[in-house]
C-alpha positions in Angstrom: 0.0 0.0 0.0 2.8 2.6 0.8 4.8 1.9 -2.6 1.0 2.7 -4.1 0.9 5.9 -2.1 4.5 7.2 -2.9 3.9 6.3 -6.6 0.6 8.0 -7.1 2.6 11.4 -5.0 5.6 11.5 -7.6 3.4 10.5 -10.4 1.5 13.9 -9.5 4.3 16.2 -8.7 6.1 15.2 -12.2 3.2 16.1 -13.7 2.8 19.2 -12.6 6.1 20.2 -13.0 6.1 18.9 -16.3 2.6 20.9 -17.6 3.8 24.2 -15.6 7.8 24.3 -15.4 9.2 26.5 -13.2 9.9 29.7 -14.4 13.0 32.1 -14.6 15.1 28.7 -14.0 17.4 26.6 -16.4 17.1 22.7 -17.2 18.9 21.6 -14.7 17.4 24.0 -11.7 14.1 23.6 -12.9 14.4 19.4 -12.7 16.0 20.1 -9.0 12.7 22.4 -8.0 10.7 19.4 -9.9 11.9 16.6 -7.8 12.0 18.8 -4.6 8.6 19.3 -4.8 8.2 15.5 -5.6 9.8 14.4 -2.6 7.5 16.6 -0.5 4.4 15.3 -1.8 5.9 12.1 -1.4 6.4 12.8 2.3 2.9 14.6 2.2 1.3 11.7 1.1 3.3 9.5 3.6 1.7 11.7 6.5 -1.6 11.1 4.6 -1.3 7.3 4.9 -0.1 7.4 8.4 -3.4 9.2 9.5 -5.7 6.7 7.8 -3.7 4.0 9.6 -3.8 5.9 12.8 -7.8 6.2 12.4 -8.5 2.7 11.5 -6.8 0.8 13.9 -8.1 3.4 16.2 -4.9 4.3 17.6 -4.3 7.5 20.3 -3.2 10.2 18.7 -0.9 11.1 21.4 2.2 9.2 20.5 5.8 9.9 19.6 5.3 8.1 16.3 2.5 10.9 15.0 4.2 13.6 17.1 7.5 13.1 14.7 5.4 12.6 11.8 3.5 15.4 12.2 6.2 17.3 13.0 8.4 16.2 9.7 4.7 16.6 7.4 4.6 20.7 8.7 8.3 20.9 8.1 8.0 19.2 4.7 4.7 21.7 3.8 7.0 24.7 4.5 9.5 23.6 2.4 7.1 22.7 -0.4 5.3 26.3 -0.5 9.2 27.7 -0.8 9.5 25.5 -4.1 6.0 26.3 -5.1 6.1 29.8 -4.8 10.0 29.7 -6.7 8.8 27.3 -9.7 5.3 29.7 -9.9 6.8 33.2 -9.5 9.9 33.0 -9.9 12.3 35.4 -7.7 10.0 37.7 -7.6 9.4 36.9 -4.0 13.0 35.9 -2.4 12.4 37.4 1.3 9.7 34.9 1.3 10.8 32.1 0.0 14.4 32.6 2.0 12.5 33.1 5.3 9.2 30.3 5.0 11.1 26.9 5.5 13.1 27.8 9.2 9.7 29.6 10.1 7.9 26.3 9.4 10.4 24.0 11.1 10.2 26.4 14.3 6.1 26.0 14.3 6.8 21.9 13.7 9.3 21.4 16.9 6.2 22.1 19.4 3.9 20.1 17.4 6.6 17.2 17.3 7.9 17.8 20.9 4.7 18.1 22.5 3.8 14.1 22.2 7.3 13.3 23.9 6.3 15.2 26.7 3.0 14.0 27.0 4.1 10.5 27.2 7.1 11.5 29.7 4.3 13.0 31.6 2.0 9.7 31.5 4.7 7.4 32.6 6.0 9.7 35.3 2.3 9.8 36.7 2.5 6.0 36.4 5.5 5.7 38.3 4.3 8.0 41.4 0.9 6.0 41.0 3.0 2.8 41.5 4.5 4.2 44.8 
């Protein structure tokens, strides 16, 4: 099931890159913008996957496992609005793009952080329970 996911994500990033190229950018940067975005999508629709999993099996939501995912998919969507906003407008917008990817990575840490300590709080309860 996850090779289906990651092969439907790439098969729809190459296409977009390939029926709206990046502009202002040569063969070679444009191809690197293309399969940056891929890999995004990929990990997009890797984050995607993961929920469904998480709501079948009817799994908490608060653990580390979907704490770091989450984390990496916010990380990942910064990054990719970077190379969206490069491949559609070009450098019109360089403040932006220079600026969106360590902002989105600084709003993913709490996100990604926050399930550790929930669980180091859960088993420190346990352990004063216990005594």
């Amino acid at each position: 099931m996850v090779p289906t996911v990651g092969l439907f994500m790439l098969v729809l990033s190459v296409m977009e890159g390939a029926m709206f190229p990046p502009r202002q950018a040569p063969p070679v940067l444009a191809t690197i913008i293309v399969a940056e975005m891929a890999v995004r999508c990929l990990q997009g629709g890797i984050f995607r996957f993961f929920v469904v999993l998480v709501i079948l099996n009817s799994l908490p939501w608060q653990n580390q496992a979907f704490g770091v995912a989450l984390g990496f998919s916010i990380s990942g969507l910064g990054i990719f609005i970077t190379f969206v906003l490069r491949s559609k407008f070009g450098t019109h917008y360089v403040p932006v793009i220079q600026f969106v990817p360590p902002v989105a990575y600084i709003l993913a840490m709490p996100f990604s952080l926050s399930s550790w300590q929930t669980i180091t709080a859960l088993s420190a309860l346990s352990a004063l329970s216990a005594q």
